[in-house]
N, C-alpha and C positions, 0 to 999 in steps of 0.2 A: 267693653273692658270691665271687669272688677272691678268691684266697689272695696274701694278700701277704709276700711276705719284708721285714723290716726291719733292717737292722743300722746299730749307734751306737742302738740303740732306745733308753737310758738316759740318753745325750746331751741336751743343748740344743735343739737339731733335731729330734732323732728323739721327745722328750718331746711336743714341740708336736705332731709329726704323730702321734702318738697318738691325742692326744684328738680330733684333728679328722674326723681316716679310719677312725676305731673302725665309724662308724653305717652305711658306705657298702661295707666291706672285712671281709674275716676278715685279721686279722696273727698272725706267728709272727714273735715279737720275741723277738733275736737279742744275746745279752754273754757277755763271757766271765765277769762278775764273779757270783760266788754270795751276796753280798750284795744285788744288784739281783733274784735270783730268790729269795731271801729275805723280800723287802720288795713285792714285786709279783707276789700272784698271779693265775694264770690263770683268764680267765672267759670265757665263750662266742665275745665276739668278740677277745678277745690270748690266744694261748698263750708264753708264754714257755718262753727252750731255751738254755740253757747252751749253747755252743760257743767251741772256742778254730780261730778263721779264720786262722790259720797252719796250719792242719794240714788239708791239700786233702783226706783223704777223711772228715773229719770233718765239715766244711761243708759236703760235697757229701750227706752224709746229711742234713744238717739240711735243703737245699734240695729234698729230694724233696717230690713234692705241690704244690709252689706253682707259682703263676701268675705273677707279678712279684716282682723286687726291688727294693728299696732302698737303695742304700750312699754310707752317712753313714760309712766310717769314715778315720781320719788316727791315727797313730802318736803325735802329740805328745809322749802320755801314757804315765807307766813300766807297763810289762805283766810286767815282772820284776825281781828284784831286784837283777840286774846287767846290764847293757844296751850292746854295744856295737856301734856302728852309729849313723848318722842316720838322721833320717824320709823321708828321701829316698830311700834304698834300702829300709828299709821296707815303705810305703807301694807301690813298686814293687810287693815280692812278695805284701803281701796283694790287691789291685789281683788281680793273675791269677790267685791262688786264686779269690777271688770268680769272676770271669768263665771261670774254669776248669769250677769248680763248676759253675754257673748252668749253661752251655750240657751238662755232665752230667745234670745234674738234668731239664732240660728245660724253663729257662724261657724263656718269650715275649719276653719285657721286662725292662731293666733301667733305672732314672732316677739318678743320680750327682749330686749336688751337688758342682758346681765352683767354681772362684773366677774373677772378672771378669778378662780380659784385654786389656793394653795394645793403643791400635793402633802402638802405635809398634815398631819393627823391631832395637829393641838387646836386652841380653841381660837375661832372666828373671830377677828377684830363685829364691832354691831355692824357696822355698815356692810362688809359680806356675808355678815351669817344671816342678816334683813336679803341680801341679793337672793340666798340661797332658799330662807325662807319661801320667798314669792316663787319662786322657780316651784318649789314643792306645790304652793298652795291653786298656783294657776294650770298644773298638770293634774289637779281633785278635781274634775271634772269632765267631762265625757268631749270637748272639744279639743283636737289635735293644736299640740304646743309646740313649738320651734325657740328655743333658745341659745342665741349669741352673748359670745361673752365678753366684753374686750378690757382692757387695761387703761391707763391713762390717753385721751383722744386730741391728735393736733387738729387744730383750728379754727376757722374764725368765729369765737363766741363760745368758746368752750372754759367753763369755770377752771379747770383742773388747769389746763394749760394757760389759762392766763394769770393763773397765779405762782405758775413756773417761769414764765418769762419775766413777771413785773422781779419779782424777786431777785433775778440776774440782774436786772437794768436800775435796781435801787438799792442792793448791798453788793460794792465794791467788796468788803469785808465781810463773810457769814460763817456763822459758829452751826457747826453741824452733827447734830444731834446721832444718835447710834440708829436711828430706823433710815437713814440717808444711805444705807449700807446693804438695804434688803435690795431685791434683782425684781424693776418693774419692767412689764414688757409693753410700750407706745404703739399706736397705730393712726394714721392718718384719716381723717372724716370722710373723704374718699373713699378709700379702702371700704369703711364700716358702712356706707351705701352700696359700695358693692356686693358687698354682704347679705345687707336686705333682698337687693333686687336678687342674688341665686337662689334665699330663702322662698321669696315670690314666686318665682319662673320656675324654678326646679323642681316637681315633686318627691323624684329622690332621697332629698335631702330633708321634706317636710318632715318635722317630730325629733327632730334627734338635739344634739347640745354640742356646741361648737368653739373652741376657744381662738379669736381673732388677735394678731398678733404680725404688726408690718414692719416697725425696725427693728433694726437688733438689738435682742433683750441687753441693757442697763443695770445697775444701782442707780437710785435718784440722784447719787452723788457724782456718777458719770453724765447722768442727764443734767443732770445742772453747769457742769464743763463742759458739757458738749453743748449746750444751748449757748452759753459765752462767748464759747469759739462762734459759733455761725451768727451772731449778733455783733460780734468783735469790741468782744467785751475779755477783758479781765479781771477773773474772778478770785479773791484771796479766802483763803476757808479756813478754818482751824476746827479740828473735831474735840468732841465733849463724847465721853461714853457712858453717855443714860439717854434716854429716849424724849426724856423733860417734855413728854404731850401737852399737859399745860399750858408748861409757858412757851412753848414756841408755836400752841396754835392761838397766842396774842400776836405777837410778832409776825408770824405767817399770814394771817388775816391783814393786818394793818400793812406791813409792804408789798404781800400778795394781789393787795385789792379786791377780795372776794368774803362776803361774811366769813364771819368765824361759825356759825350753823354747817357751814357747806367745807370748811377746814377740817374739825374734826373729826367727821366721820370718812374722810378722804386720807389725814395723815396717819390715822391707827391701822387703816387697812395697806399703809406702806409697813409695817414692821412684818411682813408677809414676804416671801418671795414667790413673784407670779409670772408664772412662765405661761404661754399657749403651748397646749401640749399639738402635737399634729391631728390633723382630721380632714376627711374628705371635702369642706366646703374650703379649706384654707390653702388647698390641694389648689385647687379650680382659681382662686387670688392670686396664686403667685407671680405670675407674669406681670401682673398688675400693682403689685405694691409698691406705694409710693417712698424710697427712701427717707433717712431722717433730715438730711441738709434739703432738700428740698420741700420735706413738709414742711418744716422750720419758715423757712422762705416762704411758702405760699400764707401760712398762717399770720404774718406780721406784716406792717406797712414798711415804707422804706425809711422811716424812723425807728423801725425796730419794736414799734409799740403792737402789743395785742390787736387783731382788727377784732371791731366791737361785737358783742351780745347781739342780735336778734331781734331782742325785748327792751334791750336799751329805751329805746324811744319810750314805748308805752309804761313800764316799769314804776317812774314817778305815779302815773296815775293809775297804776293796781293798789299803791299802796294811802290814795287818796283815799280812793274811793272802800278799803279795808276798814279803815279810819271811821270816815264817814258811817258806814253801816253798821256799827258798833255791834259785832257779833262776837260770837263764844264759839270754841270748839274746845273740847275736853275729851280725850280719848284713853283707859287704863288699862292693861291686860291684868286679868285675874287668872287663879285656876279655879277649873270647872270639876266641882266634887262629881264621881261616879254617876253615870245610871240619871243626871239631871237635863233635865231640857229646859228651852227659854221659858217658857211659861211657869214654871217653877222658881226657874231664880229671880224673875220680876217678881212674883208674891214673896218669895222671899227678903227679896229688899225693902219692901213694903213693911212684913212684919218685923225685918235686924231692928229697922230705924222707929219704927214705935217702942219699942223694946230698948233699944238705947237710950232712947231721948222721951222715954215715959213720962209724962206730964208735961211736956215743953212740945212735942211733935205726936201728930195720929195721921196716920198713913190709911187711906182706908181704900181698897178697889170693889167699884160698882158690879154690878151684874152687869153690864154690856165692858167688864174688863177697864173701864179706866180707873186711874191711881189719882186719888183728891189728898194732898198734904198740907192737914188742918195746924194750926197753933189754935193751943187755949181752946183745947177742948174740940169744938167744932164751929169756933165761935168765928174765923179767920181764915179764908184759905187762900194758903200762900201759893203754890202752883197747883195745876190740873192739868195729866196726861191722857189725851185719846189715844187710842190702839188706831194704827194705821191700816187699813181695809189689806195691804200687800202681806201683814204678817199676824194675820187674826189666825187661820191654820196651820202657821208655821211653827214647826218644835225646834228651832234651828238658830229665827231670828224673835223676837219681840219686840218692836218698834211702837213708839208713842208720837204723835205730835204733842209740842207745850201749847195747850189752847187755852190756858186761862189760869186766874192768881193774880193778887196784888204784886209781884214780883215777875212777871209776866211781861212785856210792853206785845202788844198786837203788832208782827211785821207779817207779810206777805213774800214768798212763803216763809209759816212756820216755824219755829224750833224744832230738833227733834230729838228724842231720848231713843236709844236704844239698846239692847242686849244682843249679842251675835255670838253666837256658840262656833267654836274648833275643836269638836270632839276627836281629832288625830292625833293632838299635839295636849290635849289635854287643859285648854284655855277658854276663857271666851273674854270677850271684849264687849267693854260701858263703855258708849262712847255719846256727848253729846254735841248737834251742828246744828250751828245757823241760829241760837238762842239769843235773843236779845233784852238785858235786863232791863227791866221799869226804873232801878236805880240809879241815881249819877255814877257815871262812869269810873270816877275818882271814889267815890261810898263804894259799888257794887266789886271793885277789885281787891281792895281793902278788906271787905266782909263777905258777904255772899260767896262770892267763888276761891274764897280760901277755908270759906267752911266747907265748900263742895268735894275742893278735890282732897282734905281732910278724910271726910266723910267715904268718898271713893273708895279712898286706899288701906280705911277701917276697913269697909264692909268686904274689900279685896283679901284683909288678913281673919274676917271670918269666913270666909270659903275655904281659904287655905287649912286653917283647924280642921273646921267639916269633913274637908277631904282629906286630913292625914288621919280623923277620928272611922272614918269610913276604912281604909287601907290596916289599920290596928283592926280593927275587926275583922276585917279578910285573913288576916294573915300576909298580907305583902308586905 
């Protein structure tokens, strides 16, 4: 049988396609979390594999041997205990590790659960233009991509849906805002393994982009009276005509039951209407689609309540043990002047911040490439980055481990600093993982990493210059 890569295997998603591809597949299911390999062990057909997918030759180890992937994964969720960054950039950079990896590894195929897209021609809510994003960025590279798209997914353990249901069953009374009005199209967790399993089996259909789509297309404002009726509930509404994102992804959150992280980037991509358009794999489902009174039904217990998360269980202790490990992850999209590659904008950042910080910071890089950042002259040195052996020839990526500095604490593994270029799209991304400061936790949040991401987002708006000084000079 194929060996199948699976990542988010802990997930909603990835839960479902467990059970259903175990009989047909070998998987190597794929988390960072050591409570999910804790609680799930490995038997002939799942081997389960710790990996942290921020870290390209880590996953690319894990990706040796198999035949296919699958990537289920989205940033939503805290991965550390200080985080800064959106899921936007992100989701970017694990996106090309993955397909980094994969085409290292040497796989065949990869299948990516997307999200539905508008036909309409205005601008992307983030959370679909990040879908469409990764669609682009995981089709850069020479391994065949299969992309599914689907809309809101029924059940059990699905964020979206469970914050559709609790909201029936907690406001008798709901004020409904103007995005309640856009046309989403639902489709049962069912269904969406079916999906999988044609994209697997079928060659056919390998490579192409598919929009998945089992009840009949809604407004969230019909979904929400129609989830009332099949709960046998009733529902009293009054409409408001603004869209009030804000304040109802407070209220949403809080009777929804689901962070507010995982709210807002779900209720801006309702002001869209999303229809599946028709296609050959939705063709081959049909017989098969599971209606909506009956998703509804299988998705809830006979109290009507959501059946739980997946991760439920282990969940408390991800975020133990996040705590406990007192890490950093800092991630910022910049743009990337003309004609540059990584190894330039690292010396570059080298010489901004001496230059900024003239007599207060000296940035200096060795002949074997590492970056030493002195105070007071060179009397002090606060961090020390090695170049990582994976990206000593790389004009692409520039990677550092933090091995040293009074500001430093020594963890196993490493901190890492990195530069990653998207010369497509005209970007590249700083990102720093797994850093652990020498300072109290309450000092080093407070100073240090408010001077960092300060600091970032200066050196972000001198690129920008750079590169608008570079475009004046062309002529564009």
């Amino acid at each position: 049988m194929p060996l199948v890569a699976l990542t988010g295997a802990s997930g909603f998603v990835g839960a479902h396609l467990r059970e259903r591809l175990q009989t047909r597949f070998r998987l190597r299911a794929l988390t960072r979390s050591s409570g999910v390999i804790a609680t799930n062990p490995s038997d002939e057909s799942i081997t389960w594999q710790q990996c942290d997918l921020y870290s390209l030759p880590k996953l690319t180890e894990a990706l040796q041997g198999c035949d296919i992937g699958i990537y289920l994964v989205h940033s939503m969720a805290p991965s550390s205990r200080l985080m800064q960054g959106n899921f936007e950039d992100t989701d970017l950079l694990l996106a090309d590790n993955f397909i980094r990896a994969a085409e290292a590894a040497g796989l065949e195929h990869v299948i990516y659960l997307s999200g539905l897209m508008p036909a309409e021609t205005e601008e992307l809510s983030p959370h679909l233009r990040s879908r469409r994003e990764i669609e682009k960025v995981l089709r850069s590279r020479s391994v065949r991509v299969t992309v599914l798209r689907a809309g809101l997914i029924f059940g059990p353990g699905g964020s979206s849906f469970q914050m559709l249901v609790n909201l029936v069953r907690r406001l008798p009374v709901m004020l409904l805002p103007a995005w309640v009005n856009s046309t989403t199209h639902s489709i049962d967790i069912a269904n969406v393994c079916d999906a999988f399993e044609l994209a697997l089996t079928r060659d056919d259909l390998a490579g192409g982009t598919y929009d998945l789509g089992g009840h009949e297309p809604m407004t969230y404002r019909e979904l929400l009276h129609a989830t009332a009726q099949g709960l046998g509930k009733r529902l009293r509404s009054f409409d408001v005509p603004l869209n009030l994102f804000q304040l109802s992804q407070h209220w949403v959150a809080w009777f929804g039951g689901v962070p507010r992280a995982l709210v807002a980037p779900l209720q801006e991509s309702l002001q869209h209407n999303l229809h599946a358009r028709p296609n050959p794999l939705l063709d081959q489902l049909s017989a098969r689609l599971i209606p909506f009174p009956e998703s509804l039904a299988r998705s809830v217990d006979e109290n009507g309540r959501p059946r739980p998360n997946p991760r439920r269980g282990v969940a408390t202790r991800d975020r133990q043990d996040i705590r406990r490990d007192r890490r950093v992850r800092s991630v910022q999209r910049m743009v990337l002047p003309s004609q540059w590659d990584a190894p330039r904008v690292a010396t570059a950042y080298g010489d901004w911040l001496t230059q900024k910080f003239r007599g207060l910071l000296n940035v200096i890089e060795t002949r074997d490439g590492r970056l030493q950042f002195y105070a007071m002259g060179r009397s002090l040195l606060l961090l020390e980055l090695e170049p990582t052996p994976f990206t000593r020839e790389n004009n692409r990526r520039r990677a550092f481990y933090i091995s040293g500095g009074i500001l430093n604490r020594p963890v196993d593994p490493p901190g890492r600093f990195e530069f990653r270029l998207f010369p497509e799209t005209q970007c590249l991304v700083a990102s720093i993982h797994g850093f652990s400061p020498a300072l109290p936790w309450w000092v080093y949040t407070n100073t240090q990493a408010v001077i960092h991401l300060w600091v970032m987002r200066a050196f972000g708006r001198h690129l920008k210059g750079l590169s608008q000084e570079t475009k004046n000079r062309s002529g564009k």
